[in-house]
N, C-alpha and C positions, 0 to 999 in steps of 0.2 A: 338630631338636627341642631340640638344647641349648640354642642362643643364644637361641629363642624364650623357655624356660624362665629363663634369665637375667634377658631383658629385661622379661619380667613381674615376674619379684620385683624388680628394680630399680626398676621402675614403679612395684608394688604397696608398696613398704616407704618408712617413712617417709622414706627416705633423698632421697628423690625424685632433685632435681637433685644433691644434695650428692654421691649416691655418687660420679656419673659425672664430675663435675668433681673430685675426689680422687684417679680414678684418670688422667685426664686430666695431670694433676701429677708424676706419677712417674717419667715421661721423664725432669724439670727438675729431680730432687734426687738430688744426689749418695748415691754406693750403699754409701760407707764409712760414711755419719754414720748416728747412733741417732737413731731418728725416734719418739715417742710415739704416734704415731696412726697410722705408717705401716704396712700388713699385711706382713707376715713370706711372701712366697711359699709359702715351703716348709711354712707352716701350714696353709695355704688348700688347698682340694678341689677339684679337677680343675675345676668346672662356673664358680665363682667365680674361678680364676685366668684360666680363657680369659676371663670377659666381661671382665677386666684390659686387653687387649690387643684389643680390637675399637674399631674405627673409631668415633670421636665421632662421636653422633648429629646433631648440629648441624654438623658440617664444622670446627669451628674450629681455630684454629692459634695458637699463640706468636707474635702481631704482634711483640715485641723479640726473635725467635732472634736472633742474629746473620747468617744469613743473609738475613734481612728487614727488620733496622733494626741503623744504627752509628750510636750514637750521638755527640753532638757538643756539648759546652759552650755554649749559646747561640746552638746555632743549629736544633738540632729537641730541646731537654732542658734545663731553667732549675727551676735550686730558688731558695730565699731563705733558705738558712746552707749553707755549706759549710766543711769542716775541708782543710786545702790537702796534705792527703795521704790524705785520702778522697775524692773529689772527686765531684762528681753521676754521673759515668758509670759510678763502682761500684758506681750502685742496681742494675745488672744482671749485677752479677757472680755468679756460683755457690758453691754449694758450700764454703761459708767462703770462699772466695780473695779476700774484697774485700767493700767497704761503702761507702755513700756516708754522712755522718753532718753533725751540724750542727757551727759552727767553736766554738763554746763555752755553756756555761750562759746569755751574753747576752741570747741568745732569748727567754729568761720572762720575763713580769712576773713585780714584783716583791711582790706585792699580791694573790697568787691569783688576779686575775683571768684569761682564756683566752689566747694568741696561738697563732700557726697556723709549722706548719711544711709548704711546699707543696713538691710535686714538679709539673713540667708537661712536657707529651711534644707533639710536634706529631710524627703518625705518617706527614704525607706527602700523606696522602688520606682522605677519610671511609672507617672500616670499622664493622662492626657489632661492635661487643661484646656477649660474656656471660658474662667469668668475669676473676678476678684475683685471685693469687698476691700475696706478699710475705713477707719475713722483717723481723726490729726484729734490728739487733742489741745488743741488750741484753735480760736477765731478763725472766719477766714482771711477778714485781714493780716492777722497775722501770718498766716500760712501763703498768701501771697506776697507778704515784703520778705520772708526771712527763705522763699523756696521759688524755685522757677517752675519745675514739671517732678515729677516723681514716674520713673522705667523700670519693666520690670527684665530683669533677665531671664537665661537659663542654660542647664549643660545636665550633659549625663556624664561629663569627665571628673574622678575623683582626684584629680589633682587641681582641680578647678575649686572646687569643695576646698581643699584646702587649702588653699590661698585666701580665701576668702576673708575679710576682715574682721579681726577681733575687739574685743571693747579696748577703749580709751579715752583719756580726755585730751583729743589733739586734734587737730585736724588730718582728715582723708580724702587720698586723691588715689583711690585705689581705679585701675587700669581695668573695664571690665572684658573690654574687646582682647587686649592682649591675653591673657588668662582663660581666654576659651570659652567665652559666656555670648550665647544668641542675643540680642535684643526682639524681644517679645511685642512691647509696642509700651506707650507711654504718655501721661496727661498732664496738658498744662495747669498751671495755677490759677491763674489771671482771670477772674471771670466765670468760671465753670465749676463750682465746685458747690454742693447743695450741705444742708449743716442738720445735726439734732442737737437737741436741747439736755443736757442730762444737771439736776439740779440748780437752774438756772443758766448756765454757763453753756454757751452756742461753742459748739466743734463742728470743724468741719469734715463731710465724707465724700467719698467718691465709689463708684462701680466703675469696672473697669473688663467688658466683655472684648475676647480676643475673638477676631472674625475669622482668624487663622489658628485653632486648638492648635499645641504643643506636646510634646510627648515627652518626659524630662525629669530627672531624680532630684535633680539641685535645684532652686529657685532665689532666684536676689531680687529682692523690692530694694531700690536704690533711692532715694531723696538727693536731686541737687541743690544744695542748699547754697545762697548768694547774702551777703549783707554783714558788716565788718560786725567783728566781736565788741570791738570798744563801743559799739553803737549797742551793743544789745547788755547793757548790764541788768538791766530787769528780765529776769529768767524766764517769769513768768512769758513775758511777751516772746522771748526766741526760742520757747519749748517746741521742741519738735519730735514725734515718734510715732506712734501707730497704738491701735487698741480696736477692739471687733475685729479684728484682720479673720478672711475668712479666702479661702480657696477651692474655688469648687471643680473637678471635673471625675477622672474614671480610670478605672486598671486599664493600664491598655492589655489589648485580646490579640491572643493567635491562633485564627481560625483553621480549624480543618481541614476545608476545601482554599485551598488556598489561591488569591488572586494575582497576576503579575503584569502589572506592579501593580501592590493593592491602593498604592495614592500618587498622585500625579498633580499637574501645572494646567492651567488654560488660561490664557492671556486672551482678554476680551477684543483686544486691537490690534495686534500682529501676530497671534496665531492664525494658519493658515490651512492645516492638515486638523482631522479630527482624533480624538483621544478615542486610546481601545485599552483594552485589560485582557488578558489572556488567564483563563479560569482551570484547574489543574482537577479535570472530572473524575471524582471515580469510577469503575466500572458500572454500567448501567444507571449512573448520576445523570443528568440535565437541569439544565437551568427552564426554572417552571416562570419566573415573573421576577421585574427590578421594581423597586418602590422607591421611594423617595418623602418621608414624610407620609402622610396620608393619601400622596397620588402615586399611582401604577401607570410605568412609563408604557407608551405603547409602541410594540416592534416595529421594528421598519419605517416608523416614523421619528419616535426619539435616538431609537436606538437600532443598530442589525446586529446578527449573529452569522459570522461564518465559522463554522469548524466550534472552536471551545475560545472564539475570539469575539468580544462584545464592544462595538465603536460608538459610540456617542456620535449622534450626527450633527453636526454645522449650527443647525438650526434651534438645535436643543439648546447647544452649548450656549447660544449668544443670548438666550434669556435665561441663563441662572444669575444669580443673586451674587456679589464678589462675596466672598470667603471659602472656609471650607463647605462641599457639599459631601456630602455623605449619601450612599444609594445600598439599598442593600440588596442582594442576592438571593433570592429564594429558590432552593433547588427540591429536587423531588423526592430526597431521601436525604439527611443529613441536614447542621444548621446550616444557620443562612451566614454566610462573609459581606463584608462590609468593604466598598472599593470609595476613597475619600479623594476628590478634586477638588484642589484649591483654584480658584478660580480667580484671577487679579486682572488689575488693567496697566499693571506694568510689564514693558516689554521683556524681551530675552536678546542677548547678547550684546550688543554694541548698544540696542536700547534697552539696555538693563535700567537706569536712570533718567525711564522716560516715563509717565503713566498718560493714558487717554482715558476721559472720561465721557460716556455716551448714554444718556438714558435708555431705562428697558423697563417693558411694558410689565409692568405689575411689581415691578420692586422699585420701595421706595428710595427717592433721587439720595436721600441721607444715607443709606447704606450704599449706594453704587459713589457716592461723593467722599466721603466718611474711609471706604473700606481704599481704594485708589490712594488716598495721603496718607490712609496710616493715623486716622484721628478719629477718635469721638465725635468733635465738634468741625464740622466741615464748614459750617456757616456761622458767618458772624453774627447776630442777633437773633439767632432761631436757634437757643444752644440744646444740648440733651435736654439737660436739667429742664429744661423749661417745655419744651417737646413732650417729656414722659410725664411732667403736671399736669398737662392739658388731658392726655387720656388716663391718667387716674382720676383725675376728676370727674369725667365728663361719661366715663366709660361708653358706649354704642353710639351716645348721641352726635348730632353732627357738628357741634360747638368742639369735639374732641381734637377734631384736625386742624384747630384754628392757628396754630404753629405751622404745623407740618404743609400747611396749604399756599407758603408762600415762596415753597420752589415745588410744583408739578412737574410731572411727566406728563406729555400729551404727544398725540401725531401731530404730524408735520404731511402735508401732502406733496407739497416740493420735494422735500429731501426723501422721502416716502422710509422715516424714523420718528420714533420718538424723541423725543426733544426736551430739554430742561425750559421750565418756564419760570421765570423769576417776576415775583408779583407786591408789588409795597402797595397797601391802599390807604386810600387818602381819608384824613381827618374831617374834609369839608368847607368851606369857604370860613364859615360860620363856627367849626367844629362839631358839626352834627353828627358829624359818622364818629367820635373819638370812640364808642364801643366796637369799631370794625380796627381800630392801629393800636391796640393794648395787647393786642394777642404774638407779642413776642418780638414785633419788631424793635421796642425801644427796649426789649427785655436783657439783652446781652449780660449786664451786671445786676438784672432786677432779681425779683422773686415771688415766686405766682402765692400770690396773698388768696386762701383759701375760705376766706370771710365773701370775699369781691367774688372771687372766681378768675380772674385774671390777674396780669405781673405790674406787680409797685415795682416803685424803688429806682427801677433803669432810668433811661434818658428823658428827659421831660419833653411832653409831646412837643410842645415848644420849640424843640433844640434842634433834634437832626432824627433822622430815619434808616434804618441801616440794616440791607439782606444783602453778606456777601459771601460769595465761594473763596475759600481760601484754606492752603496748607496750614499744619501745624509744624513744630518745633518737635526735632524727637534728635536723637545721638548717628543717627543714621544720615543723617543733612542731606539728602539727595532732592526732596522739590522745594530747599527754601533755599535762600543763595546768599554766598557771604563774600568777601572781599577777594578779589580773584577769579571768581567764578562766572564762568561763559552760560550764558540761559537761553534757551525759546521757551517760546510762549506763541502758541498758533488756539484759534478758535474760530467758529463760527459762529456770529450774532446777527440777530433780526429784531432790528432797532424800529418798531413804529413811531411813525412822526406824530403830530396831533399835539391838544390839548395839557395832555397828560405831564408835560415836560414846561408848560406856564409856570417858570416862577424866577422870582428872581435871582435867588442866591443859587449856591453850589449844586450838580448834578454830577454826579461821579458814576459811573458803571464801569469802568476798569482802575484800578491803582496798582502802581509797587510802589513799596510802603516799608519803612522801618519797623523793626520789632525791638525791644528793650533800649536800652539808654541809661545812658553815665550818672547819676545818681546825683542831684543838684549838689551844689556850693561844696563837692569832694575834689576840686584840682584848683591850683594855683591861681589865682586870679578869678578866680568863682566860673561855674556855669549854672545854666537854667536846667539842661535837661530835656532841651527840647528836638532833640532831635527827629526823637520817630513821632512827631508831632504831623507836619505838612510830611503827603506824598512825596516821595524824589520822582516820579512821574503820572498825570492822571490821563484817560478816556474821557471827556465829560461832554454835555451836553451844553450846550449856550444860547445864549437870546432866547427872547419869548414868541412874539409872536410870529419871528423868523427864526428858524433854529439850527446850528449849527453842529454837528460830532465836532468837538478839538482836541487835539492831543498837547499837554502842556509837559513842559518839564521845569521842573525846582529846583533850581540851581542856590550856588552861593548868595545871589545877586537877587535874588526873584525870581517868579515865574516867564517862563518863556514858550511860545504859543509856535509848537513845531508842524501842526499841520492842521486846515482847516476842511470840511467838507458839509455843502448844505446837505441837513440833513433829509430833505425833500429827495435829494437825487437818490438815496437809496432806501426811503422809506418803505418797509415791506418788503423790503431785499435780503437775503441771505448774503452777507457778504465772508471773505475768509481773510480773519486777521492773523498775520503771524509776524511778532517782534523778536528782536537778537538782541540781544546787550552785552557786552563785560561790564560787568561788576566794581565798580572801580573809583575811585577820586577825579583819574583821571581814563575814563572811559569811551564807550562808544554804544548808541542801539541805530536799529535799523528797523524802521516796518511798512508794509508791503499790505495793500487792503483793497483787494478783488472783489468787485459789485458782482456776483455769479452770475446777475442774471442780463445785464449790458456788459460784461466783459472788463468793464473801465477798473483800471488801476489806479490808485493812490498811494505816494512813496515818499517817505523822507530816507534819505537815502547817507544818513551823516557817516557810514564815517570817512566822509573824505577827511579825517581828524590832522590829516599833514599839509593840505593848503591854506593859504592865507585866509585868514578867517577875521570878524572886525570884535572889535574889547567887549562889547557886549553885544547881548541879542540871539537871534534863533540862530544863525547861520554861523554859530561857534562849534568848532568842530570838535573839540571834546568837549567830551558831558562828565558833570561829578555825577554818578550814580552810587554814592556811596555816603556815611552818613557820619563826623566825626563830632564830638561833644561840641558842644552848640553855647553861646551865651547874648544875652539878649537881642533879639533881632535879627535872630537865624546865620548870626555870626557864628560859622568852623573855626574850632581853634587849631591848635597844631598837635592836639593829644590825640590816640589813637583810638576808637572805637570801642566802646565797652563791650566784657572779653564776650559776652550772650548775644549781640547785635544781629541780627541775618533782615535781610529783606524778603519781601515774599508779595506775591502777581492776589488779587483782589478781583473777583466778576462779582456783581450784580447790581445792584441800587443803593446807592449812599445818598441821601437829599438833604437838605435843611428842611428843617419845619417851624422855622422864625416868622411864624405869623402870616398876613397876607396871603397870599396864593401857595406861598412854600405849603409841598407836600400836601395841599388842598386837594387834589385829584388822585384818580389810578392810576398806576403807574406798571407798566410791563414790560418787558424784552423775554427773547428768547434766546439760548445759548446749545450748542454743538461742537460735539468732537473737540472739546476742551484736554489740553495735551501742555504739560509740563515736561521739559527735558533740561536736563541738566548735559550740557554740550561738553566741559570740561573745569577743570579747578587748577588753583594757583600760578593763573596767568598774570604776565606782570604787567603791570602798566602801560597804557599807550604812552604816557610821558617815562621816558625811560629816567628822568633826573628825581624821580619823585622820590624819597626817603633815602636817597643816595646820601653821598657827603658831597660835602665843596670847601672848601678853604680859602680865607681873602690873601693875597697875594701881593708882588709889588715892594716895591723905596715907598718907604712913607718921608721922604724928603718935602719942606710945604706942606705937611697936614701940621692942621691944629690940634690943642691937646685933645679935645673931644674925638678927634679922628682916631689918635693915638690910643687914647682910651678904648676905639670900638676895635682896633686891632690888637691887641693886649685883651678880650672881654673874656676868651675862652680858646682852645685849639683849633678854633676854624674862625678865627679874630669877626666871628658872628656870621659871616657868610653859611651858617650853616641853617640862618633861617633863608636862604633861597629855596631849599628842597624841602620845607614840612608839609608843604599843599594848600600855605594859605596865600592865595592867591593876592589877594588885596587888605592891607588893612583897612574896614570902616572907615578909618577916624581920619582928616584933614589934617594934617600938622605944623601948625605954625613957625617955619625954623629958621625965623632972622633975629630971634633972639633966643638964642638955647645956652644952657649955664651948665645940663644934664641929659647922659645919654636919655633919661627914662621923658622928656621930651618929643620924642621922633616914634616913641610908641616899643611895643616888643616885636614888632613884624619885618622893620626893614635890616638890609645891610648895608653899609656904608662906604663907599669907596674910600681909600684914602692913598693915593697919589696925588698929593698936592690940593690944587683950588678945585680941580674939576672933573679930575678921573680916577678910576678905580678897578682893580682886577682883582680874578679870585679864579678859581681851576674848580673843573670840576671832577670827581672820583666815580664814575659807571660800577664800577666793583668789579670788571671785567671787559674787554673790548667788546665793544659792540660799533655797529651799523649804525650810522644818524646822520641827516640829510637838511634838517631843520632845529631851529633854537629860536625857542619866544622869551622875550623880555617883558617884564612886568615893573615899573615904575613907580613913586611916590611924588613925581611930576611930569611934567611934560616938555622939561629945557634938555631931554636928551640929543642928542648932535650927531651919535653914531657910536657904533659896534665892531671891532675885531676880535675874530676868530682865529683861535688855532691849535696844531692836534698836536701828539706826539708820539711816538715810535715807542717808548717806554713805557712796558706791559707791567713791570715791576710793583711791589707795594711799597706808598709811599705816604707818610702822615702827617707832615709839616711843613709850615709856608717856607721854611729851610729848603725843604728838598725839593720844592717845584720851582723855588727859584732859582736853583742849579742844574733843571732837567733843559732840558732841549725841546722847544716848542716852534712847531712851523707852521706860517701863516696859511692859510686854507689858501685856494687861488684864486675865491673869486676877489676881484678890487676893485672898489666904485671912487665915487669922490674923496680924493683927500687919505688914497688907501685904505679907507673903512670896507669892512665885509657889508655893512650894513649903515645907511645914510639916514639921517631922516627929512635933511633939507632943510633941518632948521639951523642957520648961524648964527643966530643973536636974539632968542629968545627963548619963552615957555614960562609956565605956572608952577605953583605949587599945591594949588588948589584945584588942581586934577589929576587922576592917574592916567598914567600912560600904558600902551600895550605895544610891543614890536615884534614882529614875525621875521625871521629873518631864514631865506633858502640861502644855503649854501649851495645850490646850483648844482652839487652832484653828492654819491654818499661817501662818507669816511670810516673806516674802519679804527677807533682808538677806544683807550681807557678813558686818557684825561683829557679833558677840553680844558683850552684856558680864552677867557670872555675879559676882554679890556673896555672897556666904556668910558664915555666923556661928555658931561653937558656939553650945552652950548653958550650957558651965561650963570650969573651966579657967584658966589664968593663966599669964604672963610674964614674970612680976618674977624676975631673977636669971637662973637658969641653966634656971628653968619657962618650960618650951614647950605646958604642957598645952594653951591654951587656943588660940592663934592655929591656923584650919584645917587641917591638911594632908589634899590630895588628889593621887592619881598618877597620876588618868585623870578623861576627860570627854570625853564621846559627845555626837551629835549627829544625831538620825534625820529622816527625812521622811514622816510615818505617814498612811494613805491616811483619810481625814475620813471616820466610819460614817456607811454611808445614811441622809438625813434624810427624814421620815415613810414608816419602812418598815411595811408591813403584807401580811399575808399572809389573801388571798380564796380562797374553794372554788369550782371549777369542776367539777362530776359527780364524780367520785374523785381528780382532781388538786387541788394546792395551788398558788395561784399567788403568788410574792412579787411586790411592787411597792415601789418606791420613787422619790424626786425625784433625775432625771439631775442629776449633778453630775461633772468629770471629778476634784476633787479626791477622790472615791470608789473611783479604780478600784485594784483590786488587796486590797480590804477582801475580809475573809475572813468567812462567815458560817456556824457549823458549825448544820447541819439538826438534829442530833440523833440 
């Protein structure tokens, strides 16, 4: 009864796989070092020390004991840096006594960008893996500034093997997808990583259980390593390598009675047919019972049998566990065969790069969250490390789930499922409860202090509170999304109104959110580094004693408040969110949020991203969804994204806990049918002028020398800050007395035809479609706009050669022959920017656009710059042609629209009303 009791709480508790591989571990770590996360025997309760000491359920074993593998320099173990008194074969040393490490800082670029530090093993023979140990020896801080995540690979191809990188002292960017190598799975640095002590000196370690065993002769532990060499001349601090490295799994077996196919796929969300095996009997053989662990499935309910055909039924399938399961076969003469189904929540075919995630009744939300991304840590503030403290510590008693208990699984009687519950509890007006909010939510960076019983060190109660669902980072990028990439994002939430949401600061329960950043005061002109700082869009919750769902978005500019809903009207409501975005500078999302149980709909519906839209404010129709180096003040500069950035979708409870009411209360929702998909990748901009080129253009006949100078500044005579994507420079510029271009800032371009206009062409890099062209300003004395296209598809690179090409005036022609007016004759500021949208009334097919502008007041003479234009940006859209003769007929109680097919139409948005 005991071990039964054991294996069910180990089953039943979040810990799932993690416990049994932790304790799997403690054979292989020496018994004098202080271990952070290792349980104290003599703490632990009778029931919990035995299940210590029972046979791994999977059979596995230490593939590197030494009894089973000696290793050998190049001939079964090849890294790419080694130090010539660490040398690779002490990646498997124990116990402090030894390290393998790299031969010096070389290794990094020196430019922030990534290079790899690889170990590779060739074990002899294919074996199955499901688990892997390692130590860093160095800090964890160190380990998270000089490393982003460490991947493991693998292949059975010996050509793969040998490619494989050799020692040096240089840097490595070896290809591991090209060269034939699976990615296995893989863990971030940041946060997650638990430490022993060996003579003082804190290293840090990781486990790293695969949910999906592998079968594989080669193996590459990869380190990505990030952080310039000239910054790491202390060795000590950019040492990086491996020591305890331990791998554990099993020969793989060829059974007898053989099963076909003996392993198979189930897709938890779009499978629709149930899995069978077909079992290859020998004479007078039968199949007597299928097992599974210590339960015996029962016929005709888990399972039927026609002929020597065995189906898994529907019902079975939808409460296993995501990973591999294993069943074994018992037959009535001969051994038993083993038929393995990987069980995912990602789909199959077109949604190959889509995973649904759904609660299931008796497996914990951390393996169905955790196994779906592809992460250990599925939740932000409720990490492993901290999870599997709590039940070594705590072992049976009910303090142990104090982590794991703030994302449940529960029924739901509406949707008639389980359902994820996400649960922050509160501190207390007073701080009364602060023994009930230690237990993991401020834990994220903490470490559960074994004196206390619970986690120091993380976010001060004080600060903020934080359980969210979210991807991780791995080489596979399919649910986190980078520049160019088309996302949904669909869920179900059941948001209770109440109390619980009294306070005054921040309430977050959806974000996309940045990940890494440019690494402070490393580019021209300094940045902060703040970029993956503020969401680029939240979910949040507002007011107190009236409460509001709103959806914001964080723009260049500030926050901007895209959709409000009381949150009374759908308190207690299942409602179905599902949002679209590109990915992008210049972007677009959409989201659509059905109350299920009144029917009523809520939409922001952007992107109408090609009509007129006002300089600031929510009704701007592109959205920056993207995130470039930042300096003070959530100023984008014009440099490009550091090379690690991805964004990634955030569920649960983020709150302040800054005293007062903040995070005083409980706090709940519930979440459904949670679905990442990745729509498509390297889509280009809605602004087609974005990173393009432009060239200023034009007689500079009448410019001043300062003009002269901004045309002479470089090959695009500076017009080539119109396309970097910064849209507005901050800063006001005083310019009736400039002596120096650096004056007017590094954002603008300068016209220079004479007192008060200015041209410049634009370069698409190829003909394209475009129907619209916005102007962005450094005041507001602009007067008007000409457009015009040209017929020559040719490359072309110099204000030489555009002012010899042939350029014809678009057709449309307002006042004064401008494409575009603005109605002002004799005046404007400079002490505001300007914003102009300009239709071209139908679409054009060219490369090069050329844009002539012209204030309206202003002057030159001297050290006056009033007059000549300056602009820091210029867009360029492709807007869908509104239906021509639309009319709308009555049929009995319907309405029917009509209109003339046209395909320049499609995508025209038409609101009913």
């Amino acid at each position: 009864m005991l071990k039964q009791h054991v294996q069910k709480k180990i089953l039943s508790s979040a810990l799932s796989f993690a416990l049994a591989f932790s304790f799997i571990n403690l054979s292989v770590l020496p018994s004098s070092m202080v271990h952070a996360d290792t349980p104290d025997i003599n703490k632990l309760n009778s029931s919990v020390t035995d299940s210590v000491y029972l046979p791994p359920a999977t059979g596995s074993v230490n593939l590197l004991d030494p009894s089973r593998f000696t290793p050998q320099s190049g001939v079964n173990l090849k890294v790419s840096s080694e130090a010539s008194d660490h040398p690779s074969v002490d990646a498997l040393r124990t116990g402090g006594s030894g390290y393998w490490r790299i031969s010096s800082s070389n290794v990094y670029l020196s430019n922030y960008s990534p290079s790899q530090l690889t170990l590779t093993l060739d074990l002899g023979a294919p074996k199955t893996i499901d688990k892997l140990y390692l130590e860093i020896p160095n800090t964890i801080a160190n380990i998270q500034s000089n490393a982003t995540r460490f991947e493991v690979y693998y292949t059975n191809d010996p050509n793969s093997w040998a490619s494989a990188p050799t020692a040096s002292d240089s840097v490595n960017n070896y290809n591991w997808k090209a060269n034939g190598w699976t990615l296995a799975g893989g863990t971030e640095t940041e946060g997650l990583w638990s430490y022993v002590t060996y003579n003082g000196q804190q290293w840090g370690y990781d486990t790293k259980t695969f949910l999906f065993p592998f079968t594989a002769r080669y193996v590459m532990i990869n380190t990505v390593l990030v952080g310039p060499s000239d910054k790491r001349a202390n060795d000590t601090s950019s040492m990086m390598g491996i020591s305890g490295l331990a791998i554990y799994g099993k020969d793989s077996v060829a059974y007898t009675t053989a099963l076909v196919p003996a392993k198979d796929t189930y897709s938890t969300w779009d499978q629709v047919a149930p899995k069978s095996t077909t079992i290859n009997l020998a004479n007078g053989q039968a199949l007597t019972s299928i097992t599974k662990g210590d339960t015996t499935l029962r016929p005709n309910i888990d399972y039927s049998v026609t002929g020597s055909t065995v189906t898994f039924t529907l019902p079975y399938l939808a409460k296993l566990p995501l990973g591999t399961n294993e069943f074994i076969f018992h037959f009535n003469s001969g051994n038993p065969s083993i038929f393995a189904l990987d069980v995912t929540a990602r789909g199959y075919g077109e949604n190959y790069k889509t995973i649904k995630m759904n609660a299931i009744e008796g497996v914990s939300p951390y393996n169905i969250l955790g196994g779906a991304m592809g992460t250990d840590e599925p939740v932000e503030g409720v990490t492993k490390r901290i999870r599997d403290a709590y039940h070594e510590f705590y072992g049976d008693q009910p303090k142990a789930t104090a982590a794991d208990d703030h994302i449940k699984s529960v029924w739901d009687s509406t949707l008639q499922k389980n359902v994820f519950k996400v649960i922050a509890n509160g501190r207390g007006l007073n701080n009364e409860f602060l023994d009930k909010v230690r237990d993991g939510e401020y834990g994220h960076k903490g470490v559960f202090d074994r004196n206390l019983g619970y986690v120091v060190d993380g976010a001060a109660v004080t600060d903020r509170q934080r359980i969210e669902i979210r991807p991780s980072e791995d080489s596979n990028s399919d649910f986190v999304a980078y520049e160019g990439d088309l996302v949904s994002y669909d869920w179900l939430w059941n948001i209770p109104d109440g109390n619980q949401w009294n306070q005054s600061n921040f309430r977050h329960i959806f974000q996309l959110k940045a990940v890494n950043r440019q690494a402070p005061d490393t580019l021209p002109g300094g940045n902060n580094g703040g970029e993956n700082g503020a969401y680029i869009m939240a979910m949040s919750i507002s007011g107190t004693n009236s409460r509001d769902l709103v959806v914001n978005h964080n723009r260049y500019d500030g926050d901007k408040t895209m959709m409000r809903i009381p949150l009374k009207e759908i308190d207690g409501h299942w409602i179905k969110v599902e949002l679209k975005a590109l990915i992008s500078d210049s972007g677009w999302f959409t989201i659509k949020i059905t109350d299920t149980t009144t029917g009523k709909v809520y939409t922001y519906d952007s992107p109408d991203v090609y009509q007129v839209f006002t300089n600031k404010g929510a009704s701007d129709g592109t959205k920056d969804l993207w995130r470039r180096p930042e300096r003070i003040g959530g100023f984008e500069t014009e440099y490009p994204a550091a090379f690690d950035q991805y964004l990634r979708p955030k569920w649960g409870i983020y709150r302040s806990s800054a005293n007062g009411t903040n995070s005083a209360y409980d706090a709940s929702l519930q979440l459904a049918d949670i679905t990442i998909s990745k729509v498509a990748s390297g889509l280009s901009s809605v602004n087609l002028a974005l990173n393009k080129k432009a060239y200023n253009v034009g007689p500079t006949a009448g410019a001043n020398p300062l003009q002269i100078q901004s045309a002479m500044a470089n090959e695009f005579g500076n017009a080539n800050k119109l396309v970097s994507g910064v849209l507005e420079d901050p800063t006001k510029w005083n310019v009736t007395n400039v002596t120096s271009l650096d004056q007017i800032g590094n954002y603008s371009w300068l016209g220079t035809e004479g007192e008060k206009r200015g041209s410049f062409v634009l370069d698409l890099g190829q003909a394209m479609d475009f129907s619209q062209i916005r102007l962005f300003a450094k005041s507001t004395r602009l007067k008007g706009a000409t457009v015009y296209v040209s017929d020559d598809f040719g490359n072309h690179t110099s204000a030489a050669d555009f002012d010899a090409m042939t350029f014809k005036q678009v057709d449309r022609q307002i006042d004064q022959g401008y494409t575009y007016a603005t109605g002002n004759n004799n005046g404007g500021i400079d002490s505001e920017d300007g914003s102009y949208p300009i239709n071209l009334g139908k679409t054009y097919h060219s490369r090069y656009i050329k844009v002539t502008v012209e204030n309206a007041s202003g002057g030159n003479s001297g050290t006056d710059l009033t007059g000549p234009p300056r602009l820091t940006q210029v867009q360029v859209y492709n807007a869908p042609r509104p239906p021509q003769n639309l009319s709308i007929e009555s049929s009995g109680s319907a309405k029917i629209m009509k209109w003339d097919s046209n395909d320049l139409s499609e995508c025209y948005t038409v609101d009913g009303g």
